[in-house]
ZAMARGU-4260 file (C-alpha; in steps of 0.2 Angstrom, whole numbers, plus 5000, padded with zeros to 4 digits):
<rodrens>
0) 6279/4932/5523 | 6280/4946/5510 | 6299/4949/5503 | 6305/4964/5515 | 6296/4959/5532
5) 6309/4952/5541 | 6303/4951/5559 | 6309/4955/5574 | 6309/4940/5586 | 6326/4939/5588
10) 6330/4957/5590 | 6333/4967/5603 | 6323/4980/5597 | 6311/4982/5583 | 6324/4984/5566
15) 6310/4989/5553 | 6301/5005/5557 | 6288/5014/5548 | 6283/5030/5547 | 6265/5036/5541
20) 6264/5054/5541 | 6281/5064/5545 | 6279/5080/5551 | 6282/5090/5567 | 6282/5076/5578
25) 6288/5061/5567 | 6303/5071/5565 | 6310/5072/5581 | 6302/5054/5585 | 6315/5049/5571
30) 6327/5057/5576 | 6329/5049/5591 | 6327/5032/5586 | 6340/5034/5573 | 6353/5041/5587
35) 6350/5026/5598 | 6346/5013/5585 | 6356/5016/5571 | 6355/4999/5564 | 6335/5001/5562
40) 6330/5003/5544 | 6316/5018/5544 | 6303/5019/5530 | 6296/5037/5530 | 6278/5042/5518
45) 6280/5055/5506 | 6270/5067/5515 | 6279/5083/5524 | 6290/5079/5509 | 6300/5093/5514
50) 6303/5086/5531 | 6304/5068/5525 | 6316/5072/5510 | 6330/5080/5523 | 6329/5065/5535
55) 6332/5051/5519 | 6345/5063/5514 | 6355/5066/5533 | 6351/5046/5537 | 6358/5032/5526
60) 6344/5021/5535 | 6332/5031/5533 | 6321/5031/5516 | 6304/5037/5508 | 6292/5024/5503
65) 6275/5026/5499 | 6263/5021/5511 | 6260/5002/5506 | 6278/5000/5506 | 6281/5007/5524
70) 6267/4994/5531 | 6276/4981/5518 | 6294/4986/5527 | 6289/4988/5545 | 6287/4978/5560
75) 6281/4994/5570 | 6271/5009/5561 | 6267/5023/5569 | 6253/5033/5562 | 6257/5052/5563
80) 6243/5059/5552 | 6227/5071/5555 | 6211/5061/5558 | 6203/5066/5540 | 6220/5059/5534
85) 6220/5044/5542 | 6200/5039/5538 | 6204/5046/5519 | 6220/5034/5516 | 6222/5020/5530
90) 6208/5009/5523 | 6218/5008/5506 | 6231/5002/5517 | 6236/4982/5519 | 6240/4980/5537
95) 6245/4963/5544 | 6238/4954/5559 | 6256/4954/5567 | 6261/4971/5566 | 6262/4984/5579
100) 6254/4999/5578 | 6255/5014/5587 | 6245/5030/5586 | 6252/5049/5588 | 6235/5056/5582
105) 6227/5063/5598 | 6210/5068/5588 | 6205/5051/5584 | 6201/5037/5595 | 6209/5020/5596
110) 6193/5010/5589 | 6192/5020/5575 | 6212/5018/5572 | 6207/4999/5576 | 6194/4998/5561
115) 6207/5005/5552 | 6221/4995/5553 | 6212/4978/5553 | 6219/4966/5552 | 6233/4973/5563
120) 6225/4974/5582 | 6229/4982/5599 | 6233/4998/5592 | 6241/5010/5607 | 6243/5029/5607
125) 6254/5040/5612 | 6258/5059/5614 | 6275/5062/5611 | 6283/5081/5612 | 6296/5089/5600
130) 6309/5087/5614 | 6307/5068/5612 | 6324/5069/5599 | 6335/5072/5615 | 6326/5063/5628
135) 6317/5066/5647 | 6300/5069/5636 | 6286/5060/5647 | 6276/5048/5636 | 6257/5044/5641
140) 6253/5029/5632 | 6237/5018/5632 | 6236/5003/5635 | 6252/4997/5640 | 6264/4993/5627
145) 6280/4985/5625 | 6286/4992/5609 | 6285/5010/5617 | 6295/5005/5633 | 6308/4996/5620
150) 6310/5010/5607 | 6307/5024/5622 | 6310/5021/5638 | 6327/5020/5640 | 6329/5039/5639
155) 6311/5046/5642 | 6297/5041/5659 | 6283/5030/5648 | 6267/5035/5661 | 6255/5021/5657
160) 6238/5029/5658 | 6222/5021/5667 | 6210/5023/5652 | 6212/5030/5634 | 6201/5047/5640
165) 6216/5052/5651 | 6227/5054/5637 | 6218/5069/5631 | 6221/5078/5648 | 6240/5076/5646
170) 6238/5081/5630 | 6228/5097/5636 | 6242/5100/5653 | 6256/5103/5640 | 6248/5120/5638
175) 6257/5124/5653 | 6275/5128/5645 | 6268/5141/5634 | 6262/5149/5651 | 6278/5142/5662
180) 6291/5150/5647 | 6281/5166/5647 | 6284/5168/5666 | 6301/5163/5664 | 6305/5176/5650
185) 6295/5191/5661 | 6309/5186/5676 | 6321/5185/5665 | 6319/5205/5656 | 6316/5209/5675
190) 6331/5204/5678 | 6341/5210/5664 | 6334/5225/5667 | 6341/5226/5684 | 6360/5219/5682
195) 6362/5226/5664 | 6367/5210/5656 | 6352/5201/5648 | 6361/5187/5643 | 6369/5183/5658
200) 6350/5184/5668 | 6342/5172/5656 | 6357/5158/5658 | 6354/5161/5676 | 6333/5160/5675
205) 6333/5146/5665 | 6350/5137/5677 | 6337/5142/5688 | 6323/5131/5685 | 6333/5117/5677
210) 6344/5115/5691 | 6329/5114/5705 | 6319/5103/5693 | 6334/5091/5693 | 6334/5090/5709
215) 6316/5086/5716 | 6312/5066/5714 | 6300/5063/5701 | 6291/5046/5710 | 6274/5058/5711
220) 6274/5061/5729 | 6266/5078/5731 | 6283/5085/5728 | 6275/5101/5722 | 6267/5105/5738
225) 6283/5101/5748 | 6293/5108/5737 | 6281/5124/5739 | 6282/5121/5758 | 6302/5120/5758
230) 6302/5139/5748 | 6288/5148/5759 | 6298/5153/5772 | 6286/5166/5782 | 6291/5183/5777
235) 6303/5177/5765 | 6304/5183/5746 | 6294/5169/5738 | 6279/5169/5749 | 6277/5189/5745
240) 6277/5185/5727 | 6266/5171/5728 | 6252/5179/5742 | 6253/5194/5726 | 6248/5180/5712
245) 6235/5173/5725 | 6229/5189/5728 | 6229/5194/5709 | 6219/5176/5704 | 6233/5171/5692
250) 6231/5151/5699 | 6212/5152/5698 | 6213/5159/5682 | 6225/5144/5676 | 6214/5132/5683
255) 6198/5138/5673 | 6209/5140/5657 | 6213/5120/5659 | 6194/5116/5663 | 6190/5124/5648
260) 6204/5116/5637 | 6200/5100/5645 | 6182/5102/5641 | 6189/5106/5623 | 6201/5089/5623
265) 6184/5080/5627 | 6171/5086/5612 | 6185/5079/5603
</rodrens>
Protein backbone atom coordinates (compact mmCIF):
# COMPACT_ATOMS: atom_id res chain seq x y z
CA UNK A 1 0.00 0.00 0.00
CA UNK A 2 1.48 3.32 -1.23
CA UNK A 3 1.61 6.12 1.68
CA UNK A 4 -1.55 8.10 0.71
CA UNK A 5 -4.06 5.27 -0.47
CA UNK A 6 -6.06 4.63 2.34
CA UNK A 7 -9.06 2.71 1.19
CA UNK A 8 -12.29 2.74 1.54
CA UNK A 9 -13.66 -0.46 3.04
CA UNK A 10 -14.97 0.90 6.00
CA UNK A 11 -16.56 3.98 4.47
CA UNK A 12 -19.68 4.80 3.66
CA UNK A 13 -18.72 6.32 0.57
CA UNK A 14 -15.54 6.37 -1.33
CA UNK A 15 -13.29 9.34 0.96
CA UNK A 16 -10.40 9.77 -1.86
CA UNK A 17 -11.54 11.02 -5.21
CA UNK A 18 -9.53 11.79 -8.12
CA UNK A 19 -10.01 13.81 -10.92
CA UNK A 20 -8.24 13.33 -14.40
CA UNK A 21 -9.18 15.96 -16.63
CA UNK A 22 -11.37 19.00 -15.06
CA UNK A 23 -13.24 20.87 -17.36
CA UNK A 24 -16.90 21.48 -18.15
CA UNK A 25 -18.22 18.51 -16.73
CA UNK A 26 -15.58 17.67 -13.97
CA UNK A 27 -16.53 20.87 -12.59
CA UNK A 28 -19.90 20.51 -11.73
CA UNK A 29 -19.35 16.62 -10.96
CA UNK A 30 -17.07 18.19 -8.11
CA UNK A 31 -19.11 20.28 -7.04
CA UNK A 32 -21.65 18.15 -6.20
CA UNK A 33 -19.62 15.72 -4.36
CA UNK A 34 -18.00 18.32 -2.31
CA UNK A 35 -21.69 19.70 -1.19
CA UNK A 36 -22.82 16.11 -0.23
CA UNK A 37 -19.43 14.62 0.91
CA UNK A 38 -17.57 17.25 2.45
CA UNK A 39 -15.31 14.95 4.20
CA UNK A 40 -14.02 13.44 0.65
CA UNK A 41 -10.44 14.54 -0.09
CA UNK A 42 -10.64 15.45 -3.96
CA UNK A 43 -7.38 15.37 -6.04
CA UNK A 44 -7.94 17.48 -9.20
CA UNK A 45 -5.03 17.42 -12.65
CA UNK A 46 -3.64 20.42 -13.68
CA UNK A 47 -5.29 20.68 -16.84
CA UNK A 48 -8.33 23.26 -17.24
CA UNK A 49 -5.89 24.95 -14.80
CA UNK A 50 -8.26 27.76 -14.69
CA UNK A 51 -11.14 25.72 -13.59
CA UNK A 52 -9.09 23.52 -11.39
CA UNK A 53 -7.22 26.45 -9.67
CA UNK A 54 -10.81 28.12 -8.52
CA UNK A 55 -12.10 24.77 -7.18
CA UNK A 56 -8.61 24.14 -4.78
CA UNK A 57 -9.03 27.77 -3.97
CA UNK A 58 -13.24 27.66 -2.94
CA UNK A 59 -12.74 23.91 -1.42
CA UNK A 60 -10.28 23.29 1.43
CA UNK A 61 -10.50 19.46 0.46
CA UNK A 62 -10.18 20.01 -2.80
CA UNK A 63 -6.42 20.23 -4.29
CA UNK A 64 -4.38 19.99 -7.60
CA UNK A 65 -1.97 17.18 -8.11
CA UNK A 66 -0.42 16.08 -10.96
CA UNK A 67 -1.67 13.07 -12.61
CA UNK A 68 0.25 10.24 -10.79
CA UNK A 69 -0.55 11.63 -7.67
CA UNK A 70 -4.26 11.69 -8.24
CA UNK A 71 -4.16 7.90 -9.17
CA UNK A 72 -1.64 7.61 -5.95
CA UNK A 73 -4.38 9.55 -3.71
CA UNK A 74 -7.59 8.04 -4.95
CA UNK A 75 -9.75 5.28 -4.46
CA UNK A 76 -12.13 6.29 -7.33
CA UNK A 77 -10.84 8.18 -10.60
CA UNK A 78 -12.85 9.38 -12.89
CA UNK A 79 -11.28 10.15 -16.35
CA UNK A 80 -12.76 13.37 -17.90
CA UNK A 81 -10.25 13.86 -20.79
CA UNK A 82 -10.63 13.88 -24.88
CA UNK A 83 -9.76 10.55 -26.25
CA UNK A 84 -6.39 11.74 -28.04
CA UNK A 85 -5.79 12.98 -24.29
CA UNK A 86 -6.38 10.02 -22.73
CA UNK A 87 -4.41 7.55 -25.35
CA UNK A 88 -1.34 10.42 -25.12
CA UNK A 89 -1.17 10.36 -21.22
CA UNK A 90 -2.99 7.39 -19.47
CA UNK A 91 -0.38 4.72 -20.38
CA UNK A 92 2.26 6.77 -18.39
CA UNK A 93 -0.07 6.46 -15.67
CA UNK A 94 0.42 3.67 -12.62
CA UNK A 95 -3.03 2.44 -12.05
CA UNK A 96 -3.75 -0.18 -9.40
CA UNK A 97 -5.68 -3.34 -9.73
CA UNK A 98 -8.14 -2.14 -6.93
CA UNK A 99 -9.19 0.98 -8.04
CA UNK A 100 -12.33 2.09 -9.60
CA UNK A 101 -12.43 3.83 -12.47
CA UNK A 102 -15.07 5.58 -14.17
CA UNK A 103 -15.12 7.00 -17.51
CA UNK A 104 -16.82 10.48 -18.71
CA UNK A 105 -15.22 10.38 -22.14
CA UNK A 106 -18.10 9.36 -24.55
CA UNK A 107 -15.63 9.26 -27.81
CA UNK A 108 -13.72 6.36 -26.47
CA UNK A 109 -14.84 2.91 -25.78
CA UNK A 110 -14.64 1.14 -22.51
CA UNK A 111 -11.91 -1.56 -24.02
CA UNK A 112 -9.78 0.89 -25.05
CA UNK A 113 -10.18 2.75 -21.48
CA UNK A 114 -9.65 -0.92 -20.08
CA UNK A 115 -6.07 -1.34 -22.01
CA UNK A 116 -5.43 1.90 -20.54
CA UNK A 117 -5.77 1.56 -17.12
CA UNK A 118 -4.40 -1.80 -16.65
CA UNK A 119 -4.07 -2.99 -14.09
CA UNK A 120 -7.21 -1.37 -12.76
CA UNK A 121 -10.25 -3.42 -14.39
CA UNK A 122 -14.02 -3.09 -15.03
CA UNK A 123 -13.89 0.27 -16.08
CA UNK A 124 -17.69 1.95 -16.26
CA UNK A 125 -18.82 5.10 -18.17
CA UNK A 126 -21.01 7.46 -17.63
CA UNK A 127 -22.65 10.75 -19.28
CA UNK A 128 -23.07 13.20 -16.70
CA UNK A 129 -24.68 16.82 -17.53
CA UNK A 130 -23.70 20.40 -16.17
CA UNK A 131 -26.88 20.34 -14.04
CA UNK A 132 -25.35 17.30 -12.18
CA UNK A 133 -23.96 20.14 -9.37
CA UNK A 134 -27.69 20.53 -8.04
CA UNK A 135 -29.06 17.22 -8.74
CA UNK A 136 -32.33 15.32 -10.73
CA UNK A 137 -29.54 14.95 -13.81
CA UNK A 138 -30.33 11.26 -15.30
CA UNK A 139 -26.94 9.17 -15.32
CA UNK A 140 -26.74 6.40 -18.01
CA UNK A 141 -24.09 4.22 -16.99
CA UNK A 142 -22.54 0.91 -18.12
CA UNK A 143 -22.24 -1.72 -16.66
CA UNK A 144 -23.69 -1.42 -13.58
CA UNK A 145 -21.70 0.25 -10.88
CA UNK A 146 -21.88 0.67 -7.31
CA UNK A 147 -19.52 3.57 -6.97
CA UNK A 148 -21.94 5.62 -9.27
CA UNK A 149 -25.25 4.78 -7.24
CA UNK A 150 -22.93 5.66 -4.00
CA UNK A 151 -21.43 8.93 -5.08
CA UNK A 152 -24.76 9.75 -7.41
CA UNK A 153 -27.77 8.27 -6.75
CA UNK A 154 -29.06 9.75 -3.88
CA UNK A 155 -29.86 12.99 -5.75
CA UNK A 156 -30.01 12.01 -9.37
CA UNK A 157 -32.05 8.54 -11.52
CA UNK A 158 -28.67 6.23 -12.34
CA UNK A 159 -30.35 4.36 -15.64
CA UNK A 160 -28.33 1.33 -16.03
CA UNK A 161 -28.11 0.75 -19.81
CA UNK A 162 -28.45 -2.72 -21.55
CA UNK A 163 -25.07 -2.46 -23.46
CA UNK A 164 -22.18 0.07 -23.79
CA UNK A 165 -23.72 1.08 -27.59
CA UNK A 166 -26.71 2.66 -25.75
CA UNK A 167 -24.84 5.06 -23.99
CA UNK A 168 -24.18 6.92 -27.09
CA UNK A 169 -27.88 7.46 -27.91
CA UNK A 170 -28.46 9.13 -24.45
CA UNK A 171 -25.67 11.03 -25.26
CA UNK A 172 -27.17 11.97 -28.72
CA UNK A 173 -31.15 12.59 -27.07
CA UNK A 174 -29.62 15.49 -24.82
CA UNK A 175 -29.82 17.38 -28.11
CA UNK A 176 -33.26 17.92 -27.36
CA UNK A 177 -32.89 20.79 -24.73
CA UNK A 178 -31.33 22.99 -27.08
CA UNK A 179 -34.58 22.36 -29.38
CA UNK A 180 -36.98 22.14 -26.03
CA UNK A 181 -35.49 25.76 -24.73
CA UNK A 182 -35.72 27.30 -28.10
CA UNK A 183 -39.51 26.35 -28.07
CA UNK A 184 -39.73 27.55 -24.61
CA UNK A 185 -38.07 30.88 -25.37
CA UNK A 186 -40.49 31.55 -28.81
CA UNK A 187 -43.74 30.90 -26.21
CA UNK A 188 -42.20 32.97 -24.01
CA UNK A 189 -41.56 36.52 -26.37
CA UNK A 190 -45.09 35.45 -27.64
CA UNK A 191 -46.26 35.97 -24.66
CA UNK A 192 -44.43 38.89 -23.49
CA UNK A 193 -45.53 40.34 -26.40
CA UNK A 194 -49.08 39.86 -25.64
CA UNK A 195 -49.29 40.87 -21.71
CA UNK A 196 -46.37 43.48 -21.92
CA UNK A 197 -44.44 42.04 -19.13
CA UNK A 198 -41.61 39.83 -20.43
CA UNK A 199 -40.34 38.95 -17.41
CA UNK A 200 -43.42 37.90 -15.72
CA UNK A 201 -44.37 35.53 -19.12
CA UNK A 202 -40.93 33.67 -18.91
CA UNK A 203 -41.39 32.93 -14.82
CA UNK A 204 -44.84 31.68 -15.92
CA UNK A 205 -43.43 29.55 -19.28
CA UNK A 206 -40.67 28.07 -17.57
CA UNK A 207 -43.36 27.41 -13.96
CA UNK A 208 -45.09 26.05 -16.78
CA UNK A 209 -43.14 23.18 -17.76
CA UNK A 210 -41.36 22.54 -14.42
CA UNK A 211 -44.55 22.32 -12.66
CA UNK A 212 -46.09 19.64 -15.19
CA UNK A 213 -42.88 17.83 -15.28
CA UNK A 214 -42.94 17.52 -11.43
CA UNK A 215 -46.00 16.12 -11.58
CA UNK A 216 -45.98 13.18 -14.19
CA UNK A 217 -44.45 9.80 -12.57
CA UNK A 218 -41.21 9.03 -13.96
CA UNK A 219 -41.34 4.87 -13.73
CA UNK A 220 -41.35 4.94 -17.90
CA UNK A 221 -44.79 4.05 -18.46
CA UNK A 222 -45.68 5.85 -21.68
CA UNK A 223 -46.51 8.76 -19.76
CA UNK A 224 -45.73 10.92 -22.72
CA UNK A 225 -48.49 9.38 -24.76
CA UNK A 226 -51.05 9.72 -21.81
CA UNK A 227 -49.78 12.72 -20.93
CA UNK A 228 -50.38 13.75 -24.65
CA UNK A 229 -53.77 12.05 -24.45
CA UNK A 230 -54.95 13.91 -21.08
CA UNK A 231 -54.10 17.57 -23.14
CA UNK A 232 -55.85 16.72 -26.54
CA UNK A 233 -59.04 17.60 -25.58
CA UNK A 234 -61.01 17.51 -29.21
CA UNK A 235 -61.14 21.05 -30.28
CA UNK A 236 -59.35 22.40 -27.42
CA UNK A 237 -56.28 24.86 -27.65
CA UNK A 238 -53.47 22.23 -27.68
CA UNK A 239 -54.72 19.83 -30.32
CA UNK A 240 -54.88 23.04 -32.69
CA UNK A 241 -51.24 23.73 -32.11
CA UNK A 242 -50.10 20.47 -32.20
CA UNK A 243 -52.37 19.26 -35.64
CA UNK A 244 -50.28 22.83 -36.87
CA UNK A 245 -46.75 21.25 -35.99
CA UNK A 246 -47.93 17.75 -37.56
CA UNK A 247 -49.12 19.57 -40.34
CA UNK A 248 -45.93 21.60 -40.68
CA UNK A 249 -43.41 18.18 -40.19
CA UNK A 250 -41.79 19.70 -37.05
CA UNK A 251 -41.85 15.91 -35.31
CA UNK A 252 -40.63 14.19 -38.45
CA UNK A 253 -38.14 16.67 -39.03
CA UNK A 254 -36.85 15.92 -35.25
CA UNK A 255 -36.91 12.40 -35.73
CA UNK A 256 -34.55 12.55 -38.80
CA UNK A 257 -32.31 15.13 -37.09
CA UNK A 258 -31.76 12.34 -34.09
CA UNK A 259 -31.28 9.43 -36.92
CA UNK A 260 -28.73 11.50 -38.20
CA UNK A 261 -27.03 12.49 -34.82
CA UNK A 262 -27.42 8.83 -33.86
CA UNK A 263 -25.74 7.76 -36.91
CA UNK A 264 -23.14 10.39 -35.95
CA UNK A 265 -22.74 9.00 -32.18
CA UNK A 266 -22.20 5.47 -33.97
CA UNK A 267 -19.04 6.27 -36.39
CA UNK A 268 -17.70 7.32 -33.25
Amino acid sequence: MNQYYQGNTNSAHPKRIGFIGCGKIGEPMIRSLVRQFPDSIISVSRQSKEVSTRLSLEFENVTIESNQSIIDRSDTVFLCLLAKVAKDELPELDFRHDQVVISVMADISLDEVAELIAPAENPCVTIPLPFIETGNCPLPVYPESRASETLFGAENEIITANDESAIGPHFAATVILSTTMCMLDTASQWLGQKTGDQIKSEIYVVSLLSGYLDAMDKDGKQRFAEALQDLSTEGGLNTQLLQHNREGGVFDQLRTGLDDLGRRVEAN
